[in-house]
FIKOLZA-1660 file (N, C-alpha, C; in steps of 0.1 Angstrom, whole numbers, plus 5000, padded with zeros to 4 digits):
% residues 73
   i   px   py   pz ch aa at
   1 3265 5006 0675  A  X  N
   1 3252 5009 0672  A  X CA
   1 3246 5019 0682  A  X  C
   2 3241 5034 0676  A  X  N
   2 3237 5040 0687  A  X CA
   2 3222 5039 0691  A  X  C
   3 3218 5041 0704  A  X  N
   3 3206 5039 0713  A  X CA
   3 3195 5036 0704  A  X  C
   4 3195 5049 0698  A  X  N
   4 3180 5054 0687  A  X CA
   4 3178 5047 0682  A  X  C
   5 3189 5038 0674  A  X  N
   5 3183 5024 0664  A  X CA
   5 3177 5013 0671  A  X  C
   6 3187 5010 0683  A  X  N
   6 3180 5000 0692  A  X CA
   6 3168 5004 0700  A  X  C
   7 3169 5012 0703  A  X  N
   7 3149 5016 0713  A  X CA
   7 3139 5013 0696  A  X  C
   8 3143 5016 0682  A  X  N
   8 3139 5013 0670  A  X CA
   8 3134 5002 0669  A  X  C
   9 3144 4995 0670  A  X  N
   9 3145 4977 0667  A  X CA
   9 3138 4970 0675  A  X  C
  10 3137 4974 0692  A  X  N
  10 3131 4967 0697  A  X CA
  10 3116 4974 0699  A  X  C
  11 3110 4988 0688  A  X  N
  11 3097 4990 0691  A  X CA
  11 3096 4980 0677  A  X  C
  12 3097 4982 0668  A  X  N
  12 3093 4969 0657  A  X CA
  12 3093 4956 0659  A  X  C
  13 3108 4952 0671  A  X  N
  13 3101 4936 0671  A  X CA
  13 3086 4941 0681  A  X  C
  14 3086 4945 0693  A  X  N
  14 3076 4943 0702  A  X CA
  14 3062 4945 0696  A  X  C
  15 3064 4955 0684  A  X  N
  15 3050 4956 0679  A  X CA
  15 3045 4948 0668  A  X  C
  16 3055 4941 0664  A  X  N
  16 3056 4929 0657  A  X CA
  16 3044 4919 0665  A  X  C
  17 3056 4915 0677  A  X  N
  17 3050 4904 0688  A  X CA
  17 3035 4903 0689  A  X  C
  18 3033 4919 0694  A  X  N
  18 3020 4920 0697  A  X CA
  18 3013 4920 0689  A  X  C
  19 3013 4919 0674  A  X  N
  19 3004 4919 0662  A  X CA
  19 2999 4901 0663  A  X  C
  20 3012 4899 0666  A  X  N
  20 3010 4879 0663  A  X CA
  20 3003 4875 0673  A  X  C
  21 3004 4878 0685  A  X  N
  21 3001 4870 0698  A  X CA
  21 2986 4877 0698  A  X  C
  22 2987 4889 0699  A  X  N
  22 2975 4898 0705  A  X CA
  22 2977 4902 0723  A  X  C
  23 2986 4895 0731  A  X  N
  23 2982 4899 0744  A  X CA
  23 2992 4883 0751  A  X  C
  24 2989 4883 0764  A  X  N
  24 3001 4874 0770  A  X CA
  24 2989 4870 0786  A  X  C
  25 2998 4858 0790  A  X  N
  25 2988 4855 0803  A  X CA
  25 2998 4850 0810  A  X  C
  26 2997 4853 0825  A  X  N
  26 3006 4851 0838  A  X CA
  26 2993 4842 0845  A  X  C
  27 3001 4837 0856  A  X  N
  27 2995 4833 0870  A  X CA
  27 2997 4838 0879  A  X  C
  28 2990 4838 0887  A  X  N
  28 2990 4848 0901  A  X CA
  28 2984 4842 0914  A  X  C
  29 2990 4841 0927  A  X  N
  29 2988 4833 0932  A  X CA
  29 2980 4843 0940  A  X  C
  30 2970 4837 0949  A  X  N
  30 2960 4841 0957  A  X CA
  30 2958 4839 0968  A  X  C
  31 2957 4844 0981  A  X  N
  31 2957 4839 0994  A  X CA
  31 2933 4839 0993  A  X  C
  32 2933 4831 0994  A  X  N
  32 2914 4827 0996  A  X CA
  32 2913 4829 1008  A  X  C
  33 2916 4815 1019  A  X  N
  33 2910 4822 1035  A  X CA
  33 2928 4817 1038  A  X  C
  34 2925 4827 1049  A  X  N
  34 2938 4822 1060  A  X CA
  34 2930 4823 1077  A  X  C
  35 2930 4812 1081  A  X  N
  35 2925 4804 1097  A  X CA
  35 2934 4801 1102  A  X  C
  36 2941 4808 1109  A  X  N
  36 2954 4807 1118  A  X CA
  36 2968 4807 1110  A  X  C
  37 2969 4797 1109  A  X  N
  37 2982 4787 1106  A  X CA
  37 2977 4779 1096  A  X  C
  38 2968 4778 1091  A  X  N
  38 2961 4769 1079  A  X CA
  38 2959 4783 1068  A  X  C
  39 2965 4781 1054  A  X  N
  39 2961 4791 1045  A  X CA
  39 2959 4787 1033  A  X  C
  40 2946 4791 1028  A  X  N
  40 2944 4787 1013  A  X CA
  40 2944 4791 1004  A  X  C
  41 2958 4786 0993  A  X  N
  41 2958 4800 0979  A  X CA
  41 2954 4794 0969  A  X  C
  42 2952 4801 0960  A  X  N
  42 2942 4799 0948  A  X CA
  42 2954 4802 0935  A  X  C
  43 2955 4801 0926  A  X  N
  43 2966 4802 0918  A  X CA
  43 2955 4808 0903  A  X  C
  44 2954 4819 0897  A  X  N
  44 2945 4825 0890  A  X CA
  44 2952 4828 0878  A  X  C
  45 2948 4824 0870  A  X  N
  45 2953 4831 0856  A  X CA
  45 2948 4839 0845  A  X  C
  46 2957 4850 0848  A  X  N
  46 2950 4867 0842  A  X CA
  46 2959 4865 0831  A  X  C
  47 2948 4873 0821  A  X  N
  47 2956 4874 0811  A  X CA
  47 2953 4891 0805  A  X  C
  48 2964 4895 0793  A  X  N
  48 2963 4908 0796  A  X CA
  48 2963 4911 0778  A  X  C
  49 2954 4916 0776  A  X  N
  49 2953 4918 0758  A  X CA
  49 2954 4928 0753  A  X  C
  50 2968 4931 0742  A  X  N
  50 2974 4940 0735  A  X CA
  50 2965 4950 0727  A  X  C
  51 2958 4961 0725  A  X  N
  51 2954 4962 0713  A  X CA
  51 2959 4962 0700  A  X  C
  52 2952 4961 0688  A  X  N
  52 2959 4963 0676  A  X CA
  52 2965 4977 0675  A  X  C
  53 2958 4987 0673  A  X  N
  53 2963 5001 0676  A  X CA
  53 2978 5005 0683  A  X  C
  54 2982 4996 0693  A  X  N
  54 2995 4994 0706  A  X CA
  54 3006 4988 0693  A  X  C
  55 3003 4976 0692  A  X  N
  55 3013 4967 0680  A  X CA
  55 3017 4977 0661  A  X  C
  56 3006 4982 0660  A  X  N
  56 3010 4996 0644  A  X CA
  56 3012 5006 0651  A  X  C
  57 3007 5013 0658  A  X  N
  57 3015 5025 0666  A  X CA
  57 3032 5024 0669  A  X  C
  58 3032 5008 0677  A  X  N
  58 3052 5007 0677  A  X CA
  58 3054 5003 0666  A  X  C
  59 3051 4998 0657  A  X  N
  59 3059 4997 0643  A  X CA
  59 3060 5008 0636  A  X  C
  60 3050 5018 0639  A  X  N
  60 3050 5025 0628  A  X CA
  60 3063 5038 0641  A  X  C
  61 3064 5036 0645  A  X  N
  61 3072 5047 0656  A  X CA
  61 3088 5041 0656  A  X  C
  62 3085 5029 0654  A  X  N
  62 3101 5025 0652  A  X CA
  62 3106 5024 0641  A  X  C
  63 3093 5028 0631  A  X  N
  63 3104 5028 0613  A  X CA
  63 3106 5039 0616  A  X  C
  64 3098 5049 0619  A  X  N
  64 3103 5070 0618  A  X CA
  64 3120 5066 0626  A  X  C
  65 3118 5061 0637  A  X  N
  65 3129 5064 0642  A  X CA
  65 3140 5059 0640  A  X  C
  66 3141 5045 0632  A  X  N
  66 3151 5043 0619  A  X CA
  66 3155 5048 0610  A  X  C
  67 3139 5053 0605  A  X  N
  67 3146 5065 0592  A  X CA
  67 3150 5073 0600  A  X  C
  68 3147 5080 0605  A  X  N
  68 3146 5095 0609  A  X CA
  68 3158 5101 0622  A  X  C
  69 3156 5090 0633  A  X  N
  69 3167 5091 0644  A  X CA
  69 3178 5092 0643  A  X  C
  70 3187 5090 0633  A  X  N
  70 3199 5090 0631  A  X CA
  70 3207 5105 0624  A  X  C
  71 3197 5109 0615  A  X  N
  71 3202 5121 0612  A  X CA
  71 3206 5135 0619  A  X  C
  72 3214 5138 0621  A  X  N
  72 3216 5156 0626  A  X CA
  72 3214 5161 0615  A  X  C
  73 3214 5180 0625  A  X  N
  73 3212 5191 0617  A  X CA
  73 3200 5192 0608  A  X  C
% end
């Protein structure tokens, strides 16, 4: 299978993904105060949201490049 199909496949699943989900959320750990040798972290959870635009933009860039990637000349 060459590259072009696969960089393809995986902008259609991804923009797939992000159609369904909309966006994803991590935790992040936080230092609050630090007093010597005593330290207080805080553990925060950001989250980060896809636009719609992001999710049809790769789908629609990974079908051209299905159709389209493969051909020479």
């Amino acid at each position: 299978m060459n590259p072009i199909r696969l960089i393809a496949i995986a902008l259609l699943i991804g923009g797939t993904l992000a159609l369904v989900y909309g966006g994803f959320s991590y935790t992040k750990d936080t230092t609050a105060v630090k007093l010597g040798p005593i330290e207080l972290t805080v553990k925060e959870k950001e989250s980060v949201n896809i636009p719609i635009w992001a999710g049809v933009g790769a789908i629609v860039a990974g079908g051209l490049l299905l159709a389209f990637g493969g051909r020479k000349g």
